[in-house]
KOLDOVEX-649748 format. One record per atom (N, C-alpha, C): x, y, z; atom name; residue number from 1. Coordinates in pm, whole numbers, always signed. Layout:
! residues N
    east   north      up  atom    n
       X       Y       Z    CA  NUM
...
! end
This chain:
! residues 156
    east   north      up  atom    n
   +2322   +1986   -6779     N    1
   +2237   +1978   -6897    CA    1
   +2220   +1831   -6935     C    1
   +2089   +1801   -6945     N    2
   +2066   +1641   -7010    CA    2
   +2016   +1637   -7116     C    2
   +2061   +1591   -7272     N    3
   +2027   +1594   -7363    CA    3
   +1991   +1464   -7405     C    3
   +1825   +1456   -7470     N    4
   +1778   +1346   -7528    CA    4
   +1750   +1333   -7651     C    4
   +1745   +1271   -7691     N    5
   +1649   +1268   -7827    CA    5
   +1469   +1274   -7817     C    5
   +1418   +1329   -7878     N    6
   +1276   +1361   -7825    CA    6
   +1163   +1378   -7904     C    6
   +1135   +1264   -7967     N    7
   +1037   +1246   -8095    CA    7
   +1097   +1310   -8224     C    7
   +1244   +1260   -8235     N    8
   +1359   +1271   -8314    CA    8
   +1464   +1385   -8329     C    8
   +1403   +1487   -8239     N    9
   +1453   +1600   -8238    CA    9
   +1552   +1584   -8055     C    9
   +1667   +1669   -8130     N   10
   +1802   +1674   -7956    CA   10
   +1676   +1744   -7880     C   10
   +1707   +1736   -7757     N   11
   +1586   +1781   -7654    CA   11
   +1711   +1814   -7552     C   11
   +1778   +1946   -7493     N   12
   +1831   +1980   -7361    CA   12
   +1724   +2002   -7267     C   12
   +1757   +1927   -7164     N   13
   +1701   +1980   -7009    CA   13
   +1747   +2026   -6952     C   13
   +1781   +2136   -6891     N   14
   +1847   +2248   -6781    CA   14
   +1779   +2200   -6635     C   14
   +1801   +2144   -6604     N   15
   +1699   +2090   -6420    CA   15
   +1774   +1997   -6375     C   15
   +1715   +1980   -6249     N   16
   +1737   +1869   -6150    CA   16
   +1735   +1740   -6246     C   16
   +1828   +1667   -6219     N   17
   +1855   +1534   -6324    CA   17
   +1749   +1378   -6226     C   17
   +1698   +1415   -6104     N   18
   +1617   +1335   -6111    CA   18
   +1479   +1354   -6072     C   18
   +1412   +1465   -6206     N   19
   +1300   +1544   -6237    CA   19
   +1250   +1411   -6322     C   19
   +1119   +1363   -6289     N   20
   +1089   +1290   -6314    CA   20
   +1042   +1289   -6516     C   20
   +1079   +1230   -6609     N   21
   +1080   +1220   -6716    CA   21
    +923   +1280   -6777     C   21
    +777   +1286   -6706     N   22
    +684   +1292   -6765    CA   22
    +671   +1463   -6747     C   22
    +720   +1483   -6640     N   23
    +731   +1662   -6576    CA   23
    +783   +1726   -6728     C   23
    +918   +1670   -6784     N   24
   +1036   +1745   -6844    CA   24
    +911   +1739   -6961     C   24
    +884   +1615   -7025     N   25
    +790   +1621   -7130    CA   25
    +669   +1689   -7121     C   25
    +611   +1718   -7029     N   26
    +476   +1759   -6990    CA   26
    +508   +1908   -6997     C   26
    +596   +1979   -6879     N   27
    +598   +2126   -6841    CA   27
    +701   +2206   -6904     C   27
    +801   +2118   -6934     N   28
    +969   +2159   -7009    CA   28
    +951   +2171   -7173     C   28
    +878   +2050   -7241     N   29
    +837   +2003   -7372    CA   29
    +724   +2055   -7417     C   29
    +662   +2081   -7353     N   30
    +503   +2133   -7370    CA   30
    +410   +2014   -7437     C   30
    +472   +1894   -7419     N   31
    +386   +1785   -7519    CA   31
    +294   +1746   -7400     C   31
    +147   +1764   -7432     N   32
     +70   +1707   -7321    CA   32
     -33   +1575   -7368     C   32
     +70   +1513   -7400     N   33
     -50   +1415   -7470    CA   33
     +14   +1298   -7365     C   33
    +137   +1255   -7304     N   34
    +158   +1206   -7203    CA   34
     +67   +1198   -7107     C   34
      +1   +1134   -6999     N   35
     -69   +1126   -6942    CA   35
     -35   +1111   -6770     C   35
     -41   +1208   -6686     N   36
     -23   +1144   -6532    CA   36
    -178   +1145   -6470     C   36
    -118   +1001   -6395     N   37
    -275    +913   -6397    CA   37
    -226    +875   -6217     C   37
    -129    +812   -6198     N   38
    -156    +778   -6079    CA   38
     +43    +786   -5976     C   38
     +99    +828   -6084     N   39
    +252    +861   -6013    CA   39
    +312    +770   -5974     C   39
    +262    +585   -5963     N   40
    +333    +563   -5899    CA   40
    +359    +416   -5999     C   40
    +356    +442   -6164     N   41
    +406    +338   -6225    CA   41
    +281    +223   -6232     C   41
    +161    +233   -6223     N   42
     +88    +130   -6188    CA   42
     -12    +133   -6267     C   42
     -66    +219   -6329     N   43
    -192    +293   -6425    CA   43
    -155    +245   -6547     C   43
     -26    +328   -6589     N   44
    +108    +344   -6719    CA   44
     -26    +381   -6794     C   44
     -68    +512   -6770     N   45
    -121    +645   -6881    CA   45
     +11    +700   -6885     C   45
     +95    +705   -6843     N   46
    +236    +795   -6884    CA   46
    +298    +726   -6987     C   46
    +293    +602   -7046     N   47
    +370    +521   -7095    CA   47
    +424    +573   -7214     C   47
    +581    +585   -7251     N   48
    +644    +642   -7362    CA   48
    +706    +547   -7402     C   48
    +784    +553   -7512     N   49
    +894    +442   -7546    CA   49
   +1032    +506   -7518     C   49
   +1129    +451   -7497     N   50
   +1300    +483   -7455    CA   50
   +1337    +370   -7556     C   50
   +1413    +383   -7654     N   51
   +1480    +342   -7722    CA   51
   +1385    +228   -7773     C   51
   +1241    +260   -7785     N   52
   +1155    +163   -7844    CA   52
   +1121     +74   -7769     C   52
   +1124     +56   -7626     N   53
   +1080     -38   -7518    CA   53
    +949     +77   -7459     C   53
    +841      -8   -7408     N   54
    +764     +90   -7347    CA   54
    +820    +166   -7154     C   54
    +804    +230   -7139     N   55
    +835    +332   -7005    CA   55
    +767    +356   -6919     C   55
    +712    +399   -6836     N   56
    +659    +459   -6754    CA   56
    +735    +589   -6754     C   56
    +688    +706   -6778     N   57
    +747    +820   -6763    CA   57
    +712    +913   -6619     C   57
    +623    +869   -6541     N   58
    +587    +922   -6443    CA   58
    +707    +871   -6312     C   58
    +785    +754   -6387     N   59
    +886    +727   -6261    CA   59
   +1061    +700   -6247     C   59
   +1046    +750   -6415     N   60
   +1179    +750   -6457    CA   60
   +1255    +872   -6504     C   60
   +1380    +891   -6393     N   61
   +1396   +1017   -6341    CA   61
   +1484   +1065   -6519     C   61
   +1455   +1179   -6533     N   62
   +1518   +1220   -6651    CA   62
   +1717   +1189   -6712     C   62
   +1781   +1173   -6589     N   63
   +1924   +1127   -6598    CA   63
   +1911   +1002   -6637     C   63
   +1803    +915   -6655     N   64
   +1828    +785   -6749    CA   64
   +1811    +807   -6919     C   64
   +1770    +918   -6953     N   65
   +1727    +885   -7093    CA   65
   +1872    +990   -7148     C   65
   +1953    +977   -7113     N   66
   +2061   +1092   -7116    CA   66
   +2106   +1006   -7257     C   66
   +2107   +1110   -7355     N   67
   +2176   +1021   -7485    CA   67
   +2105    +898   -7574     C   67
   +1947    +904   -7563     N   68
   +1851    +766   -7534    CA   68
   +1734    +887   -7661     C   68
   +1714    +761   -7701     N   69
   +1536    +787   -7780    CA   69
   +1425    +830   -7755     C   69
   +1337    +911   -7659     N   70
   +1196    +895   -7643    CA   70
   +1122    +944   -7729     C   70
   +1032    +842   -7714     N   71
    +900    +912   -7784    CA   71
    +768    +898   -7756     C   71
    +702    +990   -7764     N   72
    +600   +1010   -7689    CA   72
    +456   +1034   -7789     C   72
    +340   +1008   -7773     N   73
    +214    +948   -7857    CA   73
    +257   +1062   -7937     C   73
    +293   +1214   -7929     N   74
    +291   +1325   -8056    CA   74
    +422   +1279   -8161     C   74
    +480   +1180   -8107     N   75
    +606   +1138   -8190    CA   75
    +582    +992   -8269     C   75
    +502    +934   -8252     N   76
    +483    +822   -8294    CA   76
    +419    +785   -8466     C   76
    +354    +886   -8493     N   77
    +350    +899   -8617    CA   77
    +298   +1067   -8652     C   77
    +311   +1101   -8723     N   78
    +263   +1294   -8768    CA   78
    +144   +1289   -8789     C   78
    +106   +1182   -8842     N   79
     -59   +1211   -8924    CA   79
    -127   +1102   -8832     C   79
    -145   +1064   -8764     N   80
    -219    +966   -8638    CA   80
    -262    +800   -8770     C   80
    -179    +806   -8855     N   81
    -179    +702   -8914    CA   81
     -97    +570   -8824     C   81
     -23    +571   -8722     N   82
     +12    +417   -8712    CA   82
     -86    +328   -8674     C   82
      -1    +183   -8724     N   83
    -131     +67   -8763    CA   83
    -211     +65   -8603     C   83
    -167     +92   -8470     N   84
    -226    +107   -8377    CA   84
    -312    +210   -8315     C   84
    -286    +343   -8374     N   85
    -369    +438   -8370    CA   85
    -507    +432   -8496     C   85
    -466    +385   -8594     N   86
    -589    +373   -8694    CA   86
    -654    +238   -8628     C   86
    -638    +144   -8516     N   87
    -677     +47   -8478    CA   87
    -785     +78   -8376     C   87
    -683    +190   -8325     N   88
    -817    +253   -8203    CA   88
    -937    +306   -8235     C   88
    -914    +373   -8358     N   89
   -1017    +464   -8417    CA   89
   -1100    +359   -8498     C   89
   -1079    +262   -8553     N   90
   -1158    +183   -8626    CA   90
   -1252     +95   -8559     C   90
   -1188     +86   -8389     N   91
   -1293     -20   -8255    CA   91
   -1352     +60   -8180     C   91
   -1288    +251   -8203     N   92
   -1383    +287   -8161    CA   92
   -1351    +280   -8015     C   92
   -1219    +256   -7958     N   93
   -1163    +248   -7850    CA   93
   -1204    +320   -7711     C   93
   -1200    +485   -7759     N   94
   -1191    +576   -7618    CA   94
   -1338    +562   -7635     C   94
   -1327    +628   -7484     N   95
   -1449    +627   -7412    CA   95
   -1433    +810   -7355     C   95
   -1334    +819   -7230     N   96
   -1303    +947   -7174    CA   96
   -1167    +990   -7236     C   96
   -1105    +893   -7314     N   97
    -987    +922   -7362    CA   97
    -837    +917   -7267     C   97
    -848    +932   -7155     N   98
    -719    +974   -7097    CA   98
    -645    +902   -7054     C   98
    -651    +748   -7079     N   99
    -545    +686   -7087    CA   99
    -479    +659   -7203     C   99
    -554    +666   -7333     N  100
    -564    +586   -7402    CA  100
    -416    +670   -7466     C  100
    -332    +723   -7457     N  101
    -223    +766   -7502    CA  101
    -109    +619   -7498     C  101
    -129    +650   -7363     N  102
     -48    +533   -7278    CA  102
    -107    +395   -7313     C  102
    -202    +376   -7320     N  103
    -274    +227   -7431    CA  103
    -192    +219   -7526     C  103
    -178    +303   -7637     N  104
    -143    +299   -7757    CA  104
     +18    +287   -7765     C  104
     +86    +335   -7704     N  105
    +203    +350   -7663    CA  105
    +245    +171   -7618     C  105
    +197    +160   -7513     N  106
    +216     +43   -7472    CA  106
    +202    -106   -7573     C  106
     +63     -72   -7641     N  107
     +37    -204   -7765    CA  107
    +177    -141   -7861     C  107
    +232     -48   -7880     N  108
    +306     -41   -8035    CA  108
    +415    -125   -7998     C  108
    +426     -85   -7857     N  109
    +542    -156   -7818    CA  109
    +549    -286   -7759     C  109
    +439    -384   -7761     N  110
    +394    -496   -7715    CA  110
    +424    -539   -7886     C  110
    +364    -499   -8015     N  111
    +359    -561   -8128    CA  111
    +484    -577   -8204     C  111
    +587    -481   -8125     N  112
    +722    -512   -8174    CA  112
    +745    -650   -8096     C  112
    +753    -699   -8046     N  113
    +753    -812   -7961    CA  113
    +702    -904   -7983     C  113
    +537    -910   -8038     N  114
    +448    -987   -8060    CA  114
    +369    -945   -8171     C  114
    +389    -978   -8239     N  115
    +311    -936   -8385    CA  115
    +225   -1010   -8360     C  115
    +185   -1108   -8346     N  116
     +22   -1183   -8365    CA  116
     -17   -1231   -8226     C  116
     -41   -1112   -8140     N  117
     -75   -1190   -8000    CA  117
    -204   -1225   -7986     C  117
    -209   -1336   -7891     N  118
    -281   -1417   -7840    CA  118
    -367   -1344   -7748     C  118
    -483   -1365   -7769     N  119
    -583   -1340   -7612    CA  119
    -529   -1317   -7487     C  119
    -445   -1493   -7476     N  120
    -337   -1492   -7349    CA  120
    -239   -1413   -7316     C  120
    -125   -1369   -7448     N  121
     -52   -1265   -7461    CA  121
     -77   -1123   -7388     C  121
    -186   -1141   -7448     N  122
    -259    -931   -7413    CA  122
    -286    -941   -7270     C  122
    -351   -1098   -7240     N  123
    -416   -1068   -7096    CA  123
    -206   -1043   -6997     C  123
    -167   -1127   -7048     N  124
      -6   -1149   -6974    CA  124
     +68   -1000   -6975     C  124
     +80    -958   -7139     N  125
    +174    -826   -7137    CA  125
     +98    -703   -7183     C  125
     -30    -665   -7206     N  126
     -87    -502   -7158    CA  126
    -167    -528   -7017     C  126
     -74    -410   -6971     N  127
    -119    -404   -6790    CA  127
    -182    -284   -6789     C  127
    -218    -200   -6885     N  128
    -267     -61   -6887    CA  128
    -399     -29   -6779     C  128
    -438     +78   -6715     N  129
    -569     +48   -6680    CA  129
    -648    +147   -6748     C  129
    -774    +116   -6788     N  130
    -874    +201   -6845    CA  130
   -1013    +207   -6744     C  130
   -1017    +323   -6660     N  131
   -1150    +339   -6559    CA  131
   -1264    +351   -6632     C  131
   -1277    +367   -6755     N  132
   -1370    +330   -6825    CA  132
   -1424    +212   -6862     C  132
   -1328    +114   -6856     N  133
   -1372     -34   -6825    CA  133
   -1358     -70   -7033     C  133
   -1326      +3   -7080     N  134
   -1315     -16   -7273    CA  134
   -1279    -146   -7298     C  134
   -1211    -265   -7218     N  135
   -1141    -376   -7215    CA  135
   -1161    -439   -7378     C  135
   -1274    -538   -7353     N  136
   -1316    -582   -7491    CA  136
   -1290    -555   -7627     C  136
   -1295    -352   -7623     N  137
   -1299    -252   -7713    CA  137
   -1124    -280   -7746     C  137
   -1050    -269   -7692     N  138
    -898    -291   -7610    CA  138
    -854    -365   -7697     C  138
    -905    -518   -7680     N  139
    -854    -641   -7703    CA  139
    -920    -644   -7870     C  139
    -979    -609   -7904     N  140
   -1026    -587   -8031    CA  140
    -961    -486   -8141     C  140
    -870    -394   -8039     N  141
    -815    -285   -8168    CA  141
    -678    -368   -8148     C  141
    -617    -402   -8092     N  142
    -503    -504   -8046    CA  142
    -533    -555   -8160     C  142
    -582    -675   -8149     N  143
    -567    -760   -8294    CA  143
    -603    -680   -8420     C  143
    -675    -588   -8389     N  144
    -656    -570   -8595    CA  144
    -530    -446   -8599     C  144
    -445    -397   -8491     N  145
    -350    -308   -8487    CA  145
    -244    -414   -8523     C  145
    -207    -588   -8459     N  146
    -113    -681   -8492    CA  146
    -191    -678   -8641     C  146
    -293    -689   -8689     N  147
    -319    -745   -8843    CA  147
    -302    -598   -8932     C  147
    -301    -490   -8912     N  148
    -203    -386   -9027    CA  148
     -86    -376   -8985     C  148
     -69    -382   -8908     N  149
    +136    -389   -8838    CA  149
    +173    -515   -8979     C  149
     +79    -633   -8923     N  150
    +160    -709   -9017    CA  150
    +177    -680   -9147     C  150
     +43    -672   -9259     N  151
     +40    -555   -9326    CA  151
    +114    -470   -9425     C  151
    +134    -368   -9265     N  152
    +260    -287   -9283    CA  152
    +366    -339   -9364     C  152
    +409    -439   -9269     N  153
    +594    -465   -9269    CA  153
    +599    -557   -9443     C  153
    +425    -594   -9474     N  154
    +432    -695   -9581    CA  154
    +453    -839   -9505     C  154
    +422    -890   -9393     N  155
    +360    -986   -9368    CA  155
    +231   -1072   -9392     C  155
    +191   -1045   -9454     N  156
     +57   -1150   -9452    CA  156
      -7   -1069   -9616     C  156
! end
Protein backbone atom coordinates (compact mmCIF):
# COMPACT_ATOMS: atom_id res chain seq x y z
CA UNK A 1 0.00 0.00 0.00
CA UNK A 2 1.39 3.58 -0.92
CA UNK A 3 -0.11 6.34 0.79
CA UNK A 4 0.02 10.04 -0.40
CA UNK A 5 -1.33 13.02 0.26
CA UNK A 6 -3.56 14.01 -2.72
CA UNK A 7 -4.92 17.52 -3.15
CA UNK A 8 -4.87 17.42 0.75
CA UNK A 9 -6.69 14.47 1.27
CA UNK A 10 -4.50 10.67 2.49
CA UNK A 11 -4.75 8.95 -0.96
CA UNK A 12 -3.89 4.75 -0.58
CA UNK A 13 -2.72 3.01 -3.68
CA UNK A 14 -3.12 -0.78 -3.67
CA UNK A 15 -0.75 -1.53 -7.07
CA UNK A 16 2.43 -2.07 -8.48
CA UNK A 17 4.67 0.66 -6.70
CA UNK A 18 6.27 1.54 -9.99
CA UNK A 19 2.76 2.40 -11.70
CA UNK A 20 3.51 5.39 -13.11
CA UNK A 21 2.08 8.49 -10.87
CA UNK A 22 -0.31 10.05 -13.75
CA UNK A 23 -2.09 6.30 -14.25
CA UNK A 24 -2.79 6.23 -10.17
CA UNK A 25 -4.20 9.91 -10.56
CA UNK A 26 -5.87 9.48 -13.84
CA UNK A 27 -7.50 5.69 -13.50
CA UNK A 28 -7.08 5.00 -9.50
CA UNK A 29 -8.14 8.92 -8.54
CA UNK A 30 -10.50 9.50 -11.18
CA UNK A 31 -8.98 13.15 -11.46
CA UNK A 32 -8.70 13.70 -15.22
CA UNK A 33 -7.63 17.01 -15.50
CA UNK A 34 -3.88 15.69 -15.50
CA UNK A 35 -2.92 15.45 -18.90
CA UNK A 36 -0.90 12.46 -20.92
CA UNK A 37 0.53 14.10 -23.89
CA UNK A 38 3.59 12.37 -24.86
CA UNK A 39 4.91 9.67 -21.90
CA UNK A 40 8.10 10.44 -22.08
CA UNK A 41 8.58 13.67 -19.72
CA UNK A 42 9.09 16.08 -22.63
CA UNK A 43 5.55 17.81 -23.42
CA UNK A 44 4.95 18.13 -19.24
CA UNK A 45 0.90 18.28 -19.96
CA UNK A 46 1.17 15.84 -16.97
CA UNK A 47 2.82 18.37 -14.82
CA UNK A 48 1.71 18.18 -10.97
CA UNK A 49 3.39 19.57 -7.99
CA UNK A 50 5.15 16.99 -5.21
CA UNK A 51 5.69 18.85 -2.28
CA UNK A 52 5.18 22.16 -4.31
CA UNK A 53 8.01 21.60 -6.93
CA UNK A 54 6.56 21.03 -10.41
CA UNK A 55 6.61 16.98 -11.69
CA UNK A 56 6.11 15.29 -14.51
CA UNK A 57 3.62 12.72 -13.53
CA UNK A 58 3.72 10.67 -16.63
CA UNK A 59 7.33 9.43 -15.39
CA UNK A 60 7.39 9.32 -11.86
CA UNK A 61 6.75 5.96 -10.62
CA UNK A 62 4.17 6.20 -7.71
CA UNK A 63 6.79 4.71 -4.79
CA UNK A 64 8.34 8.25 -4.88
CA UNK A 65 5.49 10.29 -3.64
CA UNK A 66 5.13 7.73 -0.67
CA UNK A 67 4.37 10.09 2.38
CA UNK A 68 4.80 13.39 -0.12
CA UNK A 69 2.17 16.21 -1.22
CA UNK A 70 0.62 16.09 -4.71
CA UNK A 71 -1.39 18.16 -6.27
CA UNK A 72 -2.90 18.21 -9.20
CA UNK A 73 -4.79 21.34 -11.37
CA UNK A 74 -8.37 19.94 -9.36
CA UNK A 75 -6.29 20.65 -6.15
CA UNK A 76 -4.83 23.83 -6.71
CA UNK A 77 -7.52 26.03 -5.86
CA UNK A 78 -11.67 24.91 -5.44
CA UNK A 79 -13.08 27.83 -7.19
CA UNK A 80 -10.45 28.17 -10.30
CA UNK A 81 -9.56 31.45 -8.53
CA UNK A 82 -5.60 31.11 -8.33
CA UNK A 83 -3.70 34.25 -9.40
CA UNK A 84 -2.54 31.87 -12.40
CA UNK A 85 -5.65 30.36 -13.40
CA UNK A 86 -7.60 33.83 -13.33
CA UNK A 87 -4.39 34.83 -15.49
CA UNK A 88 -5.22 32.34 -18.11
CA UNK A 89 -8.71 33.27 -18.36
CA UNK A 90 -8.09 36.99 -18.44
CA UNK A 91 -5.28 36.41 -21.82
CA UNK A 92 -7.58 34.26 -22.92
CA UNK A 93 -4.89 31.53 -22.97
CA UNK A 94 -6.44 28.09 -24.36
CA UNK A 95 -6.88 27.52 -27.62
CA UNK A 96 -7.63 23.34 -27.65
CA UNK A 97 -7.07 23.38 -24.00
CA UNK A 98 -5.11 20.18 -23.36
CA UNK A 99 -2.12 21.18 -22.18
CA UNK A 100 -2.94 23.94 -20.55
CA UNK A 101 -3.43 22.02 -17.09
CA UNK A 102 0.16 21.27 -17.12
CA UNK A 103 0.89 25.14 -18.24
CA UNK A 104 -0.71 26.26 -15.23
CA UNK A 105 0.74 23.86 -12.96
CA UNK A 106 4.11 24.48 -14.15
CA UNK A 107 3.89 28.70 -14.03
CA UNK A 108 2.41 28.29 -10.18
CA UNK A 109 5.30 26.59 -9.60
CA UNK A 110 7.84 28.68 -11.60
CA UNK A 111 6.23 31.93 -9.51
CA UNK A 112 7.08 30.38 -6.28
CA UNK A 113 10.57 30.74 -7.45
CA UNK A 114 10.22 33.78 -9.44
CA UNK A 115 7.71 36.16 -8.62
CA UNK A 116 8.56 38.82 -11.23
CA UNK A 117 9.97 36.88 -14.15
CA UNK A 118 11.67 38.14 -16.89
CA UNK A 119 10.96 37.45 -20.62
CA UNK A 120 14.40 35.64 -20.25
CA UNK A 121 13.25 33.73 -17.16
CA UNK A 122 10.04 32.21 -18.91
CA UNK A 123 12.00 31.66 -22.11
CA UNK A 124 14.87 29.63 -19.55
CA UNK A 125 12.30 27.90 -16.96
CA UNK A 126 8.63 27.13 -18.75
CA UNK A 127 9.51 24.24 -21.10
CA UNK A 128 5.78 23.36 -21.53
CA UNK A 129 4.70 22.61 -25.13
CA UNK A 130 1.48 24.04 -26.54
CA UNK A 131 0.67 22.48 -30.36
CA UNK A 132 -1.43 25.21 -30.59
CA UNK A 133 1.40 27.49 -30.82
CA UNK A 134 -0.67 30.07 -27.73
CA UNK A 135 3.11 31.19 -26.88
CA UNK A 136 2.67 35.04 -26.81
CA UNK A 137 -0.89 34.35 -25.18
CA UNK A 138 1.53 32.22 -22.55
CA UNK A 139 3.98 34.82 -21.86
CA UNK A 140 1.28 37.36 -21.31
CA UNK A 141 -0.87 35.46 -18.62
CA UNK A 142 2.69 34.71 -16.94
CA UNK A 143 3.22 38.21 -16.16
CA UNK A 144 -0.07 39.36 -15.00
CA UNK A 145 -0.34 35.72 -13.00
CA UNK A 146 3.50 37.07 -11.28
CA UNK A 147 1.47 40.64 -10.93
CA UNK A 148 -1.74 39.11 -8.70
CA UNK A 149 0.56 36.44 -7.07
CA UNK A 150 2.29 39.52 -6.02
CA UNK A 151 -0.88 41.09 -5.09
CA UNK A 152 -1.87 38.19 -3.40
CA UNK A 153 0.93 37.79 -0.89
CA UNK A 154 0.57 41.95 -0.51
CA UNK A 155 3.56 42.69 -2.51
CA UNK A 156 3.21 45.55 -4.57
Amino acid sequence: MIRFSLNGKTYDFDGADDTPLLWVIRDSAGLTGTKYGCGIAQCRACTVHVDGKARRACVTPVKSVTGRAVTTIEGLSSDASHPVQQAWRESCVSQCGYCQSGQIMAVAAMLKKLPSPSDEDIDRQHRNICRCGTYPRIRKAIHRAAELSRKEAGRE
